[in-house]
C-alpha positions in Angstrom: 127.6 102.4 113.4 124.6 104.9 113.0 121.5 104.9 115.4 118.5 105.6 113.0 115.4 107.1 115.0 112.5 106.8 112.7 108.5 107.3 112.9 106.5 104.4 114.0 103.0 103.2 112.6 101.5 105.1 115.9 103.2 108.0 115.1 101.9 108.0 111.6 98.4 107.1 112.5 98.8 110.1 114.7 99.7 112.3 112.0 97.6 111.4 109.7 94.8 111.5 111.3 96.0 115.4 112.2 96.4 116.2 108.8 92.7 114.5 107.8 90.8 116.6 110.4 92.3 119.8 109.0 91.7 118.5 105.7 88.3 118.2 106.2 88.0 121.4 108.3 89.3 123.3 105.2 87.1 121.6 102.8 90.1 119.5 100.9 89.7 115.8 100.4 93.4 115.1 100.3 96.1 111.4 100.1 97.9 111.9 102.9 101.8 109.8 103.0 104.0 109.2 105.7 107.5 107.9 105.0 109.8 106.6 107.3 113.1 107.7 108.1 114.6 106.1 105.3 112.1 107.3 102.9 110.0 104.4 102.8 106.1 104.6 102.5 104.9 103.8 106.6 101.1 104.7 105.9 99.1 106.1 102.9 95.1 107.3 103.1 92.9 108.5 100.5 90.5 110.3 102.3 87.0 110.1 99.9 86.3 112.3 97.0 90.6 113.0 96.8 91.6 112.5 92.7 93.4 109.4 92.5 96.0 111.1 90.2 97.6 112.4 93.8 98.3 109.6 95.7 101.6 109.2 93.5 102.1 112.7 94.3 101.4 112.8 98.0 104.4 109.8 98.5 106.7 111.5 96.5 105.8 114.7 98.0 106.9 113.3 101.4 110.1 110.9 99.4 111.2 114.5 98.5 111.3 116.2 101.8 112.5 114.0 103.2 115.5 113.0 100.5 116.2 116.9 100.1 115.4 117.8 104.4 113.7 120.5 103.0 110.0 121.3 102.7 109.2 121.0 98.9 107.8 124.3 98.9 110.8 125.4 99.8 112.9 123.5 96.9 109.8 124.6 94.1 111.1 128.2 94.6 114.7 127.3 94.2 113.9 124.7 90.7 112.4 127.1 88.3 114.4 128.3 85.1 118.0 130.2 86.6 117.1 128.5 90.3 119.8 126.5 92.3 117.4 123.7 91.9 116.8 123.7 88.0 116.2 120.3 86.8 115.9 118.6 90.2 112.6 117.3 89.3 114.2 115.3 86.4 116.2 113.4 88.9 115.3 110.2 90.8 113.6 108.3 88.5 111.2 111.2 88.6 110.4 111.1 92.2 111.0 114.5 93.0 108.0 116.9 93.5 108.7 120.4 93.8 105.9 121.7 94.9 104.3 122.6 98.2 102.6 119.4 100.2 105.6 118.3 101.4 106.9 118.2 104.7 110.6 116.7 106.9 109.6 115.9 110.2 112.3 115.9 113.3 112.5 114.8 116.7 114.8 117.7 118.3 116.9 118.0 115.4 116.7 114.3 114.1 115.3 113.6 110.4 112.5 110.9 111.5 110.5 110.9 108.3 108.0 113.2 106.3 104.7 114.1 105.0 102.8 114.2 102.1 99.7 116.2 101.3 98.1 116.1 97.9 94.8 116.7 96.8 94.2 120.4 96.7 95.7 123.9 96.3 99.5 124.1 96.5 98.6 126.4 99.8 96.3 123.9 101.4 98.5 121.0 100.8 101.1 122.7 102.6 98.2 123.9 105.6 97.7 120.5 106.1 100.6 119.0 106.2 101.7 121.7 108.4 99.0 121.1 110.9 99.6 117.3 110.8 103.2 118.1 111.7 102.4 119.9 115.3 100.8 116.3 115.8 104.2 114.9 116.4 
């Protein structure tokens, strides 16, 4: 058998809570999404004024990372026309966002779950998810 280590709703709260301070610092009212290590939503937050179009997009931003271990910056470079990744975002019932917002998170160098920032600029979702992660 396999020994899953995974986020907890602390850890998440923790996070979150990172990645809403920088948020706010940088003037970007963003949904913020934690997923477990299984990909499965642990905590969602809309912080006021974010569009309401990106909550889907801040789930699947951190479904992505973590499905692919990759920041989805990362695979958006890779999926345009002639990439490696062309056509990824057609796959899993559409979950897949290839662009930046979303970050894997690890424990030493165990998957433990991911976040996803949506709500502004490709470059400030990615700040603040970034700055959420040195939370952990």
């Amino acid at each position: 058998m396999l020994k899953l280590t995974s986020l907890s709703l602390e850890d998440a709260k923790r996070l979150i809570h990172a990645a809403e301070v920088k948020a706010a610092t940088i003037g970007s009212p963003s949904n913020i999404a934690i997923v477990d290590a299984g990909g499965n939503l642990l905590a969602h937050v809309r912080m006021d004024g974010a569009q309401i179009a990106s909550i889907s997009h801040s789930i699947n931003k951190a479904f992505t990372s973590l499905a692919c271990k990759l920041p989805t910056h990362v695979l958006g470079q890779d999926a345009q026309p002639g990439g490696q990744f062309y056509g990824l975002s057609n796959t899993v019932e559409g979950r897949i966002i290839t662009f930046a917002g979303g970050v894997p998170l690890r424990s030493g160098h165990e998957l433990v779950g991911a976040i996803g920032v949506s709500g502004g600029t490709a470059e400030q979702d990615r700040e603040i998810a970034e700055a959420a992660k040195v939370a952990l």
